[in-house]
C-alpha positions, 0 to 999 in steps of 0.5 A: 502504455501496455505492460510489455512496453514498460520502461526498464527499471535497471540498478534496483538492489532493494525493494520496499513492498507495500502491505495492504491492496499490495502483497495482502489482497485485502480489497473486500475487507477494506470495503467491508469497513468503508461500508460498515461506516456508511451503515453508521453514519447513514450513507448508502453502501459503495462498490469497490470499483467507485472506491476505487475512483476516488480514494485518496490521501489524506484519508479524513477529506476522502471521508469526508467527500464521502459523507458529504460534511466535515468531521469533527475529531470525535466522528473521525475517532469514531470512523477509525474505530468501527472500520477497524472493527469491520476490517479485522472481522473480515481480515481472515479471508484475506491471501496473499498476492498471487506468487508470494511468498515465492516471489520473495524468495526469488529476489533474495535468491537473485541477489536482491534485499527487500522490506516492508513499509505500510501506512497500517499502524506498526503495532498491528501490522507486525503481528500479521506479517509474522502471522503470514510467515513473511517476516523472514524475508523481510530486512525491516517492517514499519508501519504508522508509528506516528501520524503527520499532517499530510497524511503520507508515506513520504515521511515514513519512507524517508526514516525506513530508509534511514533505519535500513542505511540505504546510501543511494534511493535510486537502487530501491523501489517502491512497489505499492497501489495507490498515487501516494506510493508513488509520491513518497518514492519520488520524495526521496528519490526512489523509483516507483512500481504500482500495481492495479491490484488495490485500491486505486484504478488503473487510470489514476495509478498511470495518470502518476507518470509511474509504471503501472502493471496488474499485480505484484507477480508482473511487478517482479517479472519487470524488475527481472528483464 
């Protein structure tokens, strides 16, 4: 299905925006720290477009596919911490999605609401969306404040909601780049927009059965028909 012949999504009055590969175009930093845990656990480094092929949630068996063995609790702290370290080194060069912030300010205008949900930890997350100058825009922005075992933002979407005191979830929409947004919409009765741009491929985003455009700007055109 190409883009133009993408179904209508009609009655959507909220937007839930995803952060990381979504409005931030961060894929360069997320693969300088995949591959600076490569480095330390002895795995030769990967190109964006394998990561692309296989990343998924939960994280730790994606980790652990990666690095051909199971982790102990120990490696996967360890994990977190030397990505963090190599993520935030290159954190800096990371833009915004092409159109944004002016894509916000257009769907306020329009009449519409919108917030932010990530799976990036809340308590670092915050700051980088003001940091951006976008957390005006916004009506709420969660991240991670807990983690649960399935390792998913269904959980988290379902109390994001709850906290906005959205009535019905088919008015909203998540728009995010991974399979996972998709089914955390889904969970709750949302609608889901995935976008190409991040770190999932095209092919794994349109196998979901939701709609897949290139970027957050088409998203946005899509939502306007």
């Amino acid at each position: 299905m190409v883009e133009n012949e993408l179904p209508h999504l009609s009655g959507i009055t909220h937007i839930v925006w995803d952060w990381n590969g979504t409005l931030l175009n961060d894929n360069h930093a997320n693969l300088a720290g995949l591959n600076g845990v490569c480095a330390a656990f002895g795995r030769d480094p990967v190109e964006l477009d394998y990561w692309r092929s296989c990343f998924r949630r939960p994280l730790i068996a994606c980790y652990e596919d990666l690095l051909g063995r199971p982790l102990t609790g120990a490696e996967w702290a360890r994990i977190n911490e030397i990505y963090d370290s190599h993520y935030r080194t290159a954190l800096p060069a990371c833009r915004l999605a092409d159109g944004a912030p002016e894509m916000l300010v257009d769907w306020t205008r329009a009449g519409g609401s919108q917030s932010l949900l990530s799976m990036a930890g809340h308590d670092a997350l915050v700051p980088l969306i003001e940091e951006r100058g976008l957390t005006g825009h916004f009506l709420r922005v969660d991240g991670r404040r807990y983690d649960t075992a399935e390792d998913s933002k269904a959980e988290h979407l379902a109390a994001h909601l709850e906290a906005l005191g959205v009535d019905d979830p088919a008015t909203v929409v998540l728009i995010g780049d991974i399979d996972d947004d998709g089914r955390a919409a889904s969970a709750v009765g949302a609608n889901a927009l995935l976008v190409a741009s991040g770190m999932m491929s095209r092919e794994r985003l349109a196998a979901t059965g939701h709609p897949v455009v290139d970027s957050p700007r088409a998203a946005m055109e899509l939502l306007r028909r």
